[in-house]
C-alpha positions in Angstrom: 0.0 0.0 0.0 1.6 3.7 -0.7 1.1 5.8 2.0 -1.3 9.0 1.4 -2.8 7.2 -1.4 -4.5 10.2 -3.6 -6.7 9.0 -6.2 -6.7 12.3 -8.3 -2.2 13.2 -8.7 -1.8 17.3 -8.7 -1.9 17.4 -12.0 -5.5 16.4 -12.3 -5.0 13.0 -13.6 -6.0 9.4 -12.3 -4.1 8.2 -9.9 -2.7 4.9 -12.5 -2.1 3.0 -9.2 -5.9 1.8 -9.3 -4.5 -0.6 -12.6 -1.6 -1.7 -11.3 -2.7 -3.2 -7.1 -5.3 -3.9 -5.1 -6.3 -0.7 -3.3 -7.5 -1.1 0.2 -11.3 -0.8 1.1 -10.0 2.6 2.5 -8.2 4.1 -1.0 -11.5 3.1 -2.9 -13.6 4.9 -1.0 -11.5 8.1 -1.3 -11.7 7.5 -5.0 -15.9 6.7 -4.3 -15.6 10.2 -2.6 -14.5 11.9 -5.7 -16.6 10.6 -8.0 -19.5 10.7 -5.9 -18.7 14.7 -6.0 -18.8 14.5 -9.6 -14.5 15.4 -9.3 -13.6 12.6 -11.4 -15.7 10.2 -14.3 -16.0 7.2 -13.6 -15.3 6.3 -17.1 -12.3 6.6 -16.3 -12.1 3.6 -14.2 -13.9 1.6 -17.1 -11.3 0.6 -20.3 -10.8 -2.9 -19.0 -7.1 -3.2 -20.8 -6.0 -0.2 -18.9 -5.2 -2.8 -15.5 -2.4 -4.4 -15.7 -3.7 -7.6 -13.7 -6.3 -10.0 -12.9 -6.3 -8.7 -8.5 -6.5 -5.1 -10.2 -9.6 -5.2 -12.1 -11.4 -6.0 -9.3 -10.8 -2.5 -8.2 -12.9 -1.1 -10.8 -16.1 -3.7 -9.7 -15.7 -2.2 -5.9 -15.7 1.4 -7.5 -19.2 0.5 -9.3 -20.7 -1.7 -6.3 -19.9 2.0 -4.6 -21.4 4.3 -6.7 -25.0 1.8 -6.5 -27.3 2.2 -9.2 -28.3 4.3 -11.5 -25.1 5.6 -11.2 -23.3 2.0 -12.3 -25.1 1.6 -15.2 -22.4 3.2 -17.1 -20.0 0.4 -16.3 -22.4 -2.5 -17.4 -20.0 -3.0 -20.3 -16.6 -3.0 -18.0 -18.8 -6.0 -16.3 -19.5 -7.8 -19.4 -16.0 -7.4 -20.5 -14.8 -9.3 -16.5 -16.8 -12.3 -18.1 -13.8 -13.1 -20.2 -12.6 -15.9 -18.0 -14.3 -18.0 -15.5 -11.1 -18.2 -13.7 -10.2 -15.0 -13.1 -10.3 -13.5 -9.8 -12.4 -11.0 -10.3 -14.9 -13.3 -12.6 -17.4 -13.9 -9.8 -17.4 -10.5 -8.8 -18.7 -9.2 -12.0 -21.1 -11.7 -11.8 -22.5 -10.4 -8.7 -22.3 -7.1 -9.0 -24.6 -8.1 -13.0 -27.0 -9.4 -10.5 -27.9 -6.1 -9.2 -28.3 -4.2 -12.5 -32.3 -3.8 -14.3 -33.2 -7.1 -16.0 -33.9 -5.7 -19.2 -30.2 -3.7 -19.1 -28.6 -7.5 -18.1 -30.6 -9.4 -20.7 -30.3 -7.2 -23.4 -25.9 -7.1 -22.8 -26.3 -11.2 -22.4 -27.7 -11.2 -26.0 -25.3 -8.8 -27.3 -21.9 -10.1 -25.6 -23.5 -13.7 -26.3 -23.7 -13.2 -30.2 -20.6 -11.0 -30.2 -18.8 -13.9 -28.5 -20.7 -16.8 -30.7 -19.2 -15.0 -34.0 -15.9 -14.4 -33.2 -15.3 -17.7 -32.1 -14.4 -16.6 -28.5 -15.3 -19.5 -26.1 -14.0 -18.5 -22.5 -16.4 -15.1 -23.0 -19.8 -17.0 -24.4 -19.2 -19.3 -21.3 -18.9 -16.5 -18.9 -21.8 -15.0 -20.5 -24.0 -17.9 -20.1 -22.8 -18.8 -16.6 -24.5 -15.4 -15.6 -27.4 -16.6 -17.8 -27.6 -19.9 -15.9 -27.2 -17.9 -12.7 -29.8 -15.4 -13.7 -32.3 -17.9 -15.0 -32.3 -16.4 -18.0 -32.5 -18.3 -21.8 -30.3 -16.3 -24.0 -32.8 -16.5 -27.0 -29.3 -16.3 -29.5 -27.9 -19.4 -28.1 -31.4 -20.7 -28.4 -32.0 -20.1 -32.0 -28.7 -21.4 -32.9 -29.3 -24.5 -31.0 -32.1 -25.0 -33.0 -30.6 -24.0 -36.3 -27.6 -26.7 -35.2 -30.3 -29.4 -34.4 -32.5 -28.8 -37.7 -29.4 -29.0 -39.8 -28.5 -32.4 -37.8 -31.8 -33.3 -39.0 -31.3 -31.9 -42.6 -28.1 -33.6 -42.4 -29.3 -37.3 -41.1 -32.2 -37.3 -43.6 -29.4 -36.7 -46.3 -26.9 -39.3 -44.9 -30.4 -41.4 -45.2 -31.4 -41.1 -48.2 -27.6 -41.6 -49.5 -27.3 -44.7 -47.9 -30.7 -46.0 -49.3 -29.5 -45.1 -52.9 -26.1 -47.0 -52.2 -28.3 -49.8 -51.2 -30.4 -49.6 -53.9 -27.3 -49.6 -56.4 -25.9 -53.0 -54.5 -29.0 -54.6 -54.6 -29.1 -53.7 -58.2 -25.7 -54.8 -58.9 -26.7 -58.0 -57.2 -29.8 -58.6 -58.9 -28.5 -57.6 -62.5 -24.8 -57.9 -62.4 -22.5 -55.2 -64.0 -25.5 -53.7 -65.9 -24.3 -55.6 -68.8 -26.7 -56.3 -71.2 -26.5 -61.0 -71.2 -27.5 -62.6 -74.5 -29.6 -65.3 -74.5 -27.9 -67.8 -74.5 -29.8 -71.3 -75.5 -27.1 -73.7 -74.4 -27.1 -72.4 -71.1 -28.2 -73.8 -67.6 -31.6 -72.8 -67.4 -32.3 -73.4 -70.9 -30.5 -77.4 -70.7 -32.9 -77.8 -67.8 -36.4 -76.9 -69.2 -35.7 -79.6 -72.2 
């Protein structure tokens, strides 16, 4: 911990410190104080690649569980951006803290983050952003459409693989009933022909 802790330097910036430690419960409320007085924006506490480590982040969750709501609405997206790993630190926090927020602000970031995360491939966010689902009790209707998308082109795809496999059938069975598709002559001193004398 650094001694006098200011969270505002003399030259009117951000203290940087809240990106690079753990403040104490003490340091975070001076920096509530501020922007509770409207001396500092708390946007300033919300680019998420501006802290330097996993302990620090959680810093800017204890900033918005401070300010309450309405005020924390402006950090939604900081929160949806701590779903990035279910591992990190500061993962269940942001969790938590989502819990609080209007249902129709949480479900409308679920769907966005959700399909945002879905597109670009990025598993570790779409599973943070349905554990909250899951924990909310909430069916993200994206994942639900493209479940059912995935499970109608199973179907497409099973009713091909079906129908492939009955005209492979088919074409053996033919091959066994008629041979190489060859036309045969008749042939009078054959077999069959012998038998009927």
């Amino acid at each position: 911990m650094t001694p006098n802790y200011v969270p505002v330097l003399d030259d009117g910036s951000i203290n940087k410190e809240i990106f690079e430690r753990v403040l104490s419960k003490k340091e975070i409320n001076r920096t509530y104080e501020l922007l509770k007085r409207g001396q500092v924006a708390i946007s300033e506490y919300l680019d998420f690649k501006s802290y330097k480590n996993e302990f620090s982040v959680c810093n800017g969750i204890e900033l918005l569980r401070a300010l309450g709501h309405p005020k924390n609405l402006e950090g939604i997206d900081f929160l949806f951006d701590c779903l990035c790993d279910v591992d990190e630190a500061f993962f269940l926090m942001a969790v938590d803290l989502l819990k609080t927020y209007p249902r129709a602000d949480r479900e409308e970031k679920i769907e966005e983050n959700a399909k945002l995360a879905f597109e670009t491939g990025d598993v570790l966010k779409l599973a943070g952003v349905l554990y909250l689902s899951k924990q909310l009790d909430y069916d993200c209707k994206y994942i639900k459409q493209i479940r059912e998308e995935q499970a109608e082109n199973a179907s497409v795809e099973e009713a091909t693989k079906k129908a492939d496999d009955a005209v492979k059938k088919f074409e053996l069975d033919e091959q066994a009933l008629f041979g190489s598709g060859e036309v045969q002559e008749f042939n009078p001193t054959g077999v069959a022909y012998q038998e009927q004398e």
